[in-house]
N, C-alpha and C positions, 0 to 999 in steps of 0.2 A: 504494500500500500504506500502510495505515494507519500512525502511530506513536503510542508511549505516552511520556508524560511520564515524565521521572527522579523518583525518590520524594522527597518533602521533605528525607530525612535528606541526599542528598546536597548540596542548597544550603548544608544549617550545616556537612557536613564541610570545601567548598570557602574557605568562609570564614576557616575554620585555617589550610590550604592554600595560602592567594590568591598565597604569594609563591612557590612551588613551581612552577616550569614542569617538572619531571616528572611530576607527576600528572595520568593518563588517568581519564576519566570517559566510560566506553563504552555502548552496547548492540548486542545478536546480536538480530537477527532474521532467522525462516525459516514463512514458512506460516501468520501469527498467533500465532505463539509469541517470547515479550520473554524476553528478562533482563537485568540492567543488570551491571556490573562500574565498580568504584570501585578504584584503587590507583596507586599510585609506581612508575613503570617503571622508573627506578632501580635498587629492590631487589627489584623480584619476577624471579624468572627466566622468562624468555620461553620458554621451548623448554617447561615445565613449565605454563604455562599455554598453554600451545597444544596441547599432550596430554591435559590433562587436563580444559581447562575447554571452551575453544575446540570442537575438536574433535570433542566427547561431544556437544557443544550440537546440531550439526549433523545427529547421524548419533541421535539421540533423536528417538523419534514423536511426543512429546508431551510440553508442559510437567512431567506429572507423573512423569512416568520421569526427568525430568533431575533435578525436584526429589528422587528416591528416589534416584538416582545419587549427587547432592554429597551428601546424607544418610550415604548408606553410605560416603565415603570416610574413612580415617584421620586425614587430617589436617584433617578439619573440625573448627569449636569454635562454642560457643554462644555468642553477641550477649552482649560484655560492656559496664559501662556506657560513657558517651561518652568519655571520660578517658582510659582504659584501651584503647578501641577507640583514640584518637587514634596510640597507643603501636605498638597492635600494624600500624595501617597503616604508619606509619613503616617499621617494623622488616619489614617486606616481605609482611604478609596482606594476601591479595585480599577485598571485600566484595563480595558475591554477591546480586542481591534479584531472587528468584520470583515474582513477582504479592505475595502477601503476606510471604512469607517471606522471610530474613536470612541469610544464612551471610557463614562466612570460613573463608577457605581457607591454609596455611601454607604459601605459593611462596618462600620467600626463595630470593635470589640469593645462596648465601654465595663467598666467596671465599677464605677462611682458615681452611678445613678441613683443611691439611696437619698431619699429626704433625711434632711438632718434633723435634730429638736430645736428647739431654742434655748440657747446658752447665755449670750452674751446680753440680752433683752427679754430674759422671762417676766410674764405678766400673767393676772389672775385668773383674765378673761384674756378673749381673740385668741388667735390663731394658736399653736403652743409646736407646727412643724414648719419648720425653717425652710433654708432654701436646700441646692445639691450642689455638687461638685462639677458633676455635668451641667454644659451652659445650656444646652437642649432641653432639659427637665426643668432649669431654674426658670427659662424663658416660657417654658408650658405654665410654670405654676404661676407666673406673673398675668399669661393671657386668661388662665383659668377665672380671675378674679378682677380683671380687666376687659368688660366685650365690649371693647370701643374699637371702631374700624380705622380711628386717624392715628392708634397705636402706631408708629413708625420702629421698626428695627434694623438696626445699620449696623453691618461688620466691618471692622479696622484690624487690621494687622501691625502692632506697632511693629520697630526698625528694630528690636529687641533679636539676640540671637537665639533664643526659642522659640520664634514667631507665635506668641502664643496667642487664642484669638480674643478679640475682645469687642464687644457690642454695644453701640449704643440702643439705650429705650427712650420714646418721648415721646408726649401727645404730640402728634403735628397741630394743632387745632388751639393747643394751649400753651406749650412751649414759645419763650421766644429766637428766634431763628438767631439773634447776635451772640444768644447764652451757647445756645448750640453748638453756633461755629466755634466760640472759646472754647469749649470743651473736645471738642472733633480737634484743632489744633492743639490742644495742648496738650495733647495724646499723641498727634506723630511726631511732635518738637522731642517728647521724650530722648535724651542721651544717656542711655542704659545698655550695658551690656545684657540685664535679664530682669524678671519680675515675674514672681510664681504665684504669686494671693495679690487680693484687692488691698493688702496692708502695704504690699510692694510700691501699686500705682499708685495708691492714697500715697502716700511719702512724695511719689517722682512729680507727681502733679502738686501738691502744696508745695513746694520748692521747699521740704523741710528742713535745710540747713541755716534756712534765713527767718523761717516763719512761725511760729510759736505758734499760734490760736490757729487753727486747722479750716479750710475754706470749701474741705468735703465731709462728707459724713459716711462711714461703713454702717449698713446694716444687714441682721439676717432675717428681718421679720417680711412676708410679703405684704402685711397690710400698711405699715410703714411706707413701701416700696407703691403701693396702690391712692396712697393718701399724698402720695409726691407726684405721680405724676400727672394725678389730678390736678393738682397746683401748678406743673407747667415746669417740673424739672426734669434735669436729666439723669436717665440710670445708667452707670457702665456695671457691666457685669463681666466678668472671667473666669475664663474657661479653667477647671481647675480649681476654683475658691470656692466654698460656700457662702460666699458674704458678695455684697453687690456695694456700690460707692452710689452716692445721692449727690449731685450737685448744680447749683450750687446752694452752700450750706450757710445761714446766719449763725448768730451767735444764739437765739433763741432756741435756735434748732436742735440744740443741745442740751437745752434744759426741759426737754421735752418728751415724753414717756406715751407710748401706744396706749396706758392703761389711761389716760385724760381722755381718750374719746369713749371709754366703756362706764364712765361714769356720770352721776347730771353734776349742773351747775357747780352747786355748791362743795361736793367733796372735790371736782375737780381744782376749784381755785384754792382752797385748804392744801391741799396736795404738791400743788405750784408754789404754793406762800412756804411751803415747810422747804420745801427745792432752793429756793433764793436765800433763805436765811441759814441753810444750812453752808451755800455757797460762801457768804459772807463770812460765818465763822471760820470755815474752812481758810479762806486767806487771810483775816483780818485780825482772828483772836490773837495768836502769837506773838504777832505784831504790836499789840494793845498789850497782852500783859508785859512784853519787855519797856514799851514806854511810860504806861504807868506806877512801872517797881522801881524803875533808872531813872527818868526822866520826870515824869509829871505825875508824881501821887497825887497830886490835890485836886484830881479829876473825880477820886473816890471819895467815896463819902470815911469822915474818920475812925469809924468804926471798920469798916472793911478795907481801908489802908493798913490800920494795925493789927487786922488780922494776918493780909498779905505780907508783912513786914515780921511779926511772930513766928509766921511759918516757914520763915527762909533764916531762919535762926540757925547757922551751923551751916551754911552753906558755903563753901568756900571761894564758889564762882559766880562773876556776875550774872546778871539774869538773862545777857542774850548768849551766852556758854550754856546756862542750863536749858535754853529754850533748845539752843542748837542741838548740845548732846541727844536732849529726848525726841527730836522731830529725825534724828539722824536711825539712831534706832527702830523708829515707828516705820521710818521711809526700808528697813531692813527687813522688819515685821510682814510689811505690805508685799513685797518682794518672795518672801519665802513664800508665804500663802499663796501665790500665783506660780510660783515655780514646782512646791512639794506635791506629790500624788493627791490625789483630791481624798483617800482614806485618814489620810494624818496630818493632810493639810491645817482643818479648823483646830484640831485637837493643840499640834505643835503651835501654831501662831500664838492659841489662847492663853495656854499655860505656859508659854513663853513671855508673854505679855503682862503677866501676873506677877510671874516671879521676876522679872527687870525693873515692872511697880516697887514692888516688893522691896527687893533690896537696895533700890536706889536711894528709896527713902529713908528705908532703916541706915543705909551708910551715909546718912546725911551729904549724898550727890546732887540732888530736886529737892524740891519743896513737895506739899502732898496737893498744896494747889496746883501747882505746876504737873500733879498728874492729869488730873481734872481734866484741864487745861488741853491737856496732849489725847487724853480721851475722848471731847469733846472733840477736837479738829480729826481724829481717828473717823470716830461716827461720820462726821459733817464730809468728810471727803467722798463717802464712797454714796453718798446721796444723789449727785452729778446720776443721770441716767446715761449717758454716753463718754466712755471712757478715755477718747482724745481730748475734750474738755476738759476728765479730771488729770490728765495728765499736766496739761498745762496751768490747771489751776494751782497743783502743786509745787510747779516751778517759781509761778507768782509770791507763791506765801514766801518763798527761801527769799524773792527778791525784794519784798516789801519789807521781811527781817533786817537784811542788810542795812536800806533807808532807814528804818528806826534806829535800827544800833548805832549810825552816826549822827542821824538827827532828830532824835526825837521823835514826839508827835508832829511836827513839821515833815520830819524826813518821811512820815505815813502817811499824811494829806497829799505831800508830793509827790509819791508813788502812783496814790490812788489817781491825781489830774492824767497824770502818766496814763496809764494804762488806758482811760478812757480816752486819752486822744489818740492812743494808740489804734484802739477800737473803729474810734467815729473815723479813722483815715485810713483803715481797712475796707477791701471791698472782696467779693468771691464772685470771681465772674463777673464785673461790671454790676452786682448787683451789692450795696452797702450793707456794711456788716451786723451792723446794728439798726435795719430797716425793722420796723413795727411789724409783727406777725399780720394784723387785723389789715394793712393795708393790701396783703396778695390776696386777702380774702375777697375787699372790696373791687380790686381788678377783675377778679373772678366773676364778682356778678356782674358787672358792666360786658365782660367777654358773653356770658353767658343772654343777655340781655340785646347782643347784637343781633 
């Protein structure tokens, strides 16, 4: 029985290839009918090319019902240039070649197609299964809960050497096309050798070498993801992460919890009031007790000056050493808890924290206010619902210590001007960082009202 030569292209694919001992370079024949098959057994799934390609082959009269067959299937695509094809063999399409004709076929083998839980945003109510790993599935579960037709989804390849893929989401109908385009650029500007999770882009997109208060948002929740792009933002999502980037992102954005829309008026704004005030302790207290003990007692009342004053009886160091040591500590506490097994994690943190209480005081190192103190900013920290926020909010608190420790309550009002002009002269995306939530609402109805 006769045979046909493999077509030129597969000599220059194998070339790419050479070092790959997964790659199969096949052909079917039955009766004077060829076809060749090119791919990565790796990542194509066998059982799906043995259904579908394999087997069709055999039980077809003739070349050209097979070729009307791969035609008609869904998941064929048209011969993109060699580059691109290189990409998409990788990434588990079969090449297909008819006598004259080209296909490819979408067999991937995936394997991290499971829905995740929710981890980093659990709430009491809504949804409680996250998004997947595959960008396929996380895109299904987004459409699932989105049936609006002006949904847009756009694929980017950044210049990354993983080519790994990456998508945008966005209402066309409600997004504005300038946030768009800064986002769509600020994605192939990308100079990265590589980026595996949405933690990677989130970083290469805020320019976070320069930028402290973060101008996207990571999350894994899809109704978060459902409640934004109603709003007219955009989603990038990668292939490979469970987590999707929202942007762009305010500063409000952040202090802002899935569980506010699952409950009414009233415990919602309760909930928000406890969020800001635990923010404020979170930066502020520290700050205040060292300029109150060093600087300006007479901001207390004298009864609670000499108690603060009683209880630092025996201490050796001044009050922004002790504030330091204990926040140094806590920032070590907060560390291990994220790093140790999640079985001995709470256990080790807690009774870690007890006994450093403990003997700090009895060695006369702190004060027992000054535990308070540190317990207080402990609690207040982890109140923040989105954890790039509390990261930088704890950067703040170290930097507004410093200002106190050389000046005073002066050097803490100064801080405080600080940062809010820092704020007010931020923007995420051409859009201001500190915009009032209620007014994309009111955009909203006006869009909505056209």
């Amino acid at each position: 029985m006769t045979e046909k030569k493999a077509p030129p292209l597969f000599d220059e694919l194998k070339k790419d290839f050479v070092h790959s001992d997964d790659l199969v370079q096949t052909q079917l024949q039955i009766k004077g009918q060829f076809a060749f098959l090119f791919y990565l057994k790796s990542v194509v799934d066998g059982d799906k090319l043995q259904q579908t390609v394999i087997r069709p082959f055999f039980e077809m009269s003739s070349e050209e019902s097979f070729t009307s067959y791969i035609q008609s299937l869904p998941n064929q695509y048209d011969m993109p240039y060699k580059n691109k094809l290189l990409l998409m063999l990788s990434a588990g399409y079969i090449l297909i070649v008819i006598e004259e004709n080209m296909f490819l076929l979408d067999l991937r083998l995936v394997q991290n197609s499971d829905v995740q839980d929710t981890m980093l945003e659990p709430t009491i109510h809504g949804p409680q299964l996250a998004l997947s790993e595959n960008l396929e599935v996380t895109i299904n579960l987004i459409r699932q809960r989105y049936h609006k037709s002006s949904l847009k989804i756009e694929d980017i390849i950044p210049a990354d050497q993983t080519n790994r893929a990456v998508t945008l989401l966005y209402d066309n109908d409600r997004a504005d096309p300038d946030i768009v385009k800064r986002v769509r650029d600020r994605i192939k500007e990308i100079d990265a050798p590589l980026f595996q999770s949405a933690g990677d882009l989130q970083h290469l997109i805020n320019n976070g070498k320069r930028n402290l208060f973060p101008s996207t948002l990571i999350t894994e929740r899809p109704d978060r993801i459902v409640y934004n792009l109603n709003g007219g933002k955009v989603i990038i999502a990668i292939d490979g992460s469970p987590n999707v980037i929202i942007a762009p992102a305010i500063f409000f954005d952040f202090m802002s919890s899935m569980e506010d829309n699952y409950h009414v008026f009233g415990i919602t704004s309760f909930t928000i009031l406890l969020r800001y005030i635990g923010m404020f302790i979170c930066i502020f207290l520290p700050s205040l007790y060292v300029a109150m003990t060093s600087y300006n007692p007479d901001i207390l009342r004298i009864e609670l000056a000499l108690t603060v004053a009683g209880g630092r009886i025996g201490v050796p160091y001044p009050s922004f050493i002790e504030v330091l040591f204990m926040l140094f500590f806590m920032e070590l506490l907060t560390e291990a808890s994220m790093r140790l097994p999640k079985a001995v994690s709470a256990t080790a943190t807690t009774v870690g924290g007890l006994i450093l209480g403990t003997a700090a005081t009895e060695a006369a190192l702190t004060s027992t206010i000054m535990i308070i103190v540190i317990s207080a900013v402990a609690i207040s920290t982890f109140i923040i619902p989105i954890n790039e926020m509390s990261f930088a909010m704890r950067i703040i608190r170290l930097a507004l210590l410093i200002y106190t420790t050389l000046f005073g309550m002066v050097g803490l009002l100064i801080g405080l001007i600080g940062i809010v002009m820092i704020l007010a002269n931020k923007e995420s995306f051409g859009v201001p960082y500190l915009r009032i939530p209620w007014m994309n609402k009111n955009e909203e109805l006006r869009m909505d009202n056209r």
